[in-house]
C-alpha positions in Angstrom: 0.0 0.0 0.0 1.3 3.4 -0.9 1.4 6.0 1.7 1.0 9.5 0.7 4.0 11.5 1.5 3.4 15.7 2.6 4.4 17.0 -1.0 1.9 14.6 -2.4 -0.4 15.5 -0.4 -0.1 19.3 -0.7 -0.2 18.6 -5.0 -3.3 16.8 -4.0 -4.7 19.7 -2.0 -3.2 22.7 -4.5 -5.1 20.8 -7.1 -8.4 20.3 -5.3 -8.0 24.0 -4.5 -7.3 25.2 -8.1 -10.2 23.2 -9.4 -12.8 24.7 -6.7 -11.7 28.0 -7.5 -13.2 27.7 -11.0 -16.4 25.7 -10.3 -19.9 27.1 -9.2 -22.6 25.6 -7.5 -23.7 21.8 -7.9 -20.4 21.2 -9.5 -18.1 22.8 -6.7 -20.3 20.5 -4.3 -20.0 17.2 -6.3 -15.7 17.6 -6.2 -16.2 18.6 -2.7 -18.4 15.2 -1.8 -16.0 13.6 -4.0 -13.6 13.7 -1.7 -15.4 13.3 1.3 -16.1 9.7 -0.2 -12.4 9.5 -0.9 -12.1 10.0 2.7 -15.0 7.6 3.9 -12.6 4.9 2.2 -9.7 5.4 3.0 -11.0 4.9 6.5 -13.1 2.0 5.8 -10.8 -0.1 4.6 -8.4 1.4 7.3 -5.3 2.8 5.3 -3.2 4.6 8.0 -4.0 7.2 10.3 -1.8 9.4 8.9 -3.5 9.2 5.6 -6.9 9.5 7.2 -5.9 12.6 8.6 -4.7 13.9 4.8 -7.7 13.3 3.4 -10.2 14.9 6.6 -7.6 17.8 6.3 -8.6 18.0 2.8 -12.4 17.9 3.0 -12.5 20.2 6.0 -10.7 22.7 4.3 -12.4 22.8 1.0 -15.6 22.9 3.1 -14.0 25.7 4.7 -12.9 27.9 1.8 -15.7 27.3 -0.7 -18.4 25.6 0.9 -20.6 28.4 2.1 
C-alpha cells in the first residue's frame, strides 16, 4: 500500500483548491463530496491514520474555503 508523503499530499490539496476555485454551484459540491467519499474509504478499509488525517484535512478545508 502506498502512503502518501506531505508534497503529495499538498499537490493533492493545490489541485483540489485550483479546481474549486473555478467551479460554481452543484459542480463545486459534487468535487467537494467527492472527496469526502475519498475520505470515507480510506478509512473503511483502514489505510493509516496518517492518511486518514490527509484526506479529513482536505475535505475540511475545501468545506472551509468554498463551501458556504
Amino acid at each position: 500500500m502506498h502512503i502518501m508523503n506531505d508534497e503529495e499530499y499538498n499537490s493533492l490539496k493545490e489541485y483540489h483548491f485550483r479546481v474549486c476555485s473555478v467551479l460554481e454551484g452543484a459542480a463545486r459540491t459534487r468535487l467537494i463530496q467527492s472527496v469526502f467519499k475519498d475520505y470515507e474509504d480510506v478509512v473503511a478499509m483502514k489505510f493509516p491514520f496518517r492518511e486518514q488525517q490527509q484526506y479529513r484535512e482536505l475535505f475540511t478545508e475545501l468545506v472551509k474555503n468554498f463551501g458556504h
